[in-house]
C-alpha positions in Angstrom: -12.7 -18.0 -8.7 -12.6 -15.6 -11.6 -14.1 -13.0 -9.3 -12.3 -10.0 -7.2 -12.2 -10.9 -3.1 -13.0 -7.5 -1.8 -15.3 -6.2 1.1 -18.5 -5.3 -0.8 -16.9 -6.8 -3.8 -15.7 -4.2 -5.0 -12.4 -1.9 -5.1 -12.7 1.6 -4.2 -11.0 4.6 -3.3 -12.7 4.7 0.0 -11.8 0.8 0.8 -9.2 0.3 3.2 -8.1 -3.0 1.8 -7.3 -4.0 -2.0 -8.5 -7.1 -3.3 -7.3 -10.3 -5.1 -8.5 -12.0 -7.7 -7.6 -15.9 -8.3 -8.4 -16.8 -12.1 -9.0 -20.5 -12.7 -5.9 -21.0 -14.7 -4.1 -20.5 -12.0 -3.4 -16.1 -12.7 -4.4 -13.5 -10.7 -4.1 -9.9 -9.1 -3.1 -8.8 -5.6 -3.5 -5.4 -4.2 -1.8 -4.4 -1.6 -3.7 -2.7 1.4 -3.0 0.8 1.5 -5.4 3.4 3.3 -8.4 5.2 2.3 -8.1 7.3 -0.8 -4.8 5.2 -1.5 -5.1 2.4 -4.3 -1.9 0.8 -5.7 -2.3 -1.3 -9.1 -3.0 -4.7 -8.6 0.3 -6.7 -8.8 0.1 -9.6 -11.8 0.4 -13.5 -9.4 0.5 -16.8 -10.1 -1.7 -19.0 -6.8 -1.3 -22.5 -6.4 -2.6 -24.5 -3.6 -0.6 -26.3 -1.4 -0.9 -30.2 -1.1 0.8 -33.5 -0.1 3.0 -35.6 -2.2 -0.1 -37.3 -4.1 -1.2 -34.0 -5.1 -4.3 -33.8 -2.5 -4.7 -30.5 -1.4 -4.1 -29.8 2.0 -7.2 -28.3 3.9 -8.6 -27.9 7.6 -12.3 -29.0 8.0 -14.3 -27.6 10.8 -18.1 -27.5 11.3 -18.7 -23.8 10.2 -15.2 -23.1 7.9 -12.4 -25.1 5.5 -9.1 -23.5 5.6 -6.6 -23.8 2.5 -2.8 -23.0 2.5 -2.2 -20.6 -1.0 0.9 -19.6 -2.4 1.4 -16.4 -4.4 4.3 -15.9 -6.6 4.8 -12.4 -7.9 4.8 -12.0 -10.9 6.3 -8.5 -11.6 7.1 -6.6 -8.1 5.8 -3.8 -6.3 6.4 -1.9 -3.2 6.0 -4.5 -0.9 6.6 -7.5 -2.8 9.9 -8.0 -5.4 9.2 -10.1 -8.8 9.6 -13.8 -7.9 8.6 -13.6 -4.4 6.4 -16.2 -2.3 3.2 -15.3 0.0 2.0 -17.9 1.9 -1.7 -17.0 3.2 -5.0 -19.1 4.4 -7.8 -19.6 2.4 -10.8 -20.0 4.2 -14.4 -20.6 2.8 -16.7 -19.7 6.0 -19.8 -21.7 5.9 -22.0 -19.7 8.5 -23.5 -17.5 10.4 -22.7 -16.4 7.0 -21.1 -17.3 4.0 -18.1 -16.1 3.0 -14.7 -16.5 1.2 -11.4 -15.3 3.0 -7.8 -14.5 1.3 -5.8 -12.8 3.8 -7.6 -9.6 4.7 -9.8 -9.6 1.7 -13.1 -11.2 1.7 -16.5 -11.5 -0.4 -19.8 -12.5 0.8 -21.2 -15.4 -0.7 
């Protein structure tokens, strides 16, 4: 958390995937992939993590990976994505050959 999910860690104009950022709180940015040379303005979110009725998130255990269901709401829109609008992606922490964290498309060696 509290750290942008980017290949390299990084955004930059030669990236073909944006990043996302999920801040403790509960806040965060999205960008949108676009292309190489192409960056749109990370998009404002709120993330939450979805769970059962006693509040215990909801996560898939395997020997090398755990997988979490996140929900983005949009905060203000953009291109792709109008203000008040839901994303549903995986969260997966990958636990070898080598560690890493995956939000959609976007990822971050640990």
């Amino acid at each position: 958390m509290d750290k942008l999910l980017c290949e390299g860690g990084q955004s930059g104009p030669s990236k073909n995937a944006g990043c996302v950022q999920l801040n403790s709180d509960g806040s965060g940015t999205w960008e949108n992939d676009a292309g190489p040379g192409q960056r749109m303005p990370p998009a404002p979110v709120s993330w939450f993590i979805v769970t059962n009725s006693e509040g215990v998130p909801l996560k898939n255990d395997g020997a090398e990976r755990k997988t979490w269901q996140v929900i983005f709401r949009f905060e203000q829109g953009d291109r792709y994505n109008p203000q008040g609008s839901l994303y549903a992606v995986a969260a997966t922490l990958v636990l070898s050959p080598q560690k890493r964290v995956i939000v959609h498309s976007k990822y971050r060696d640990l």
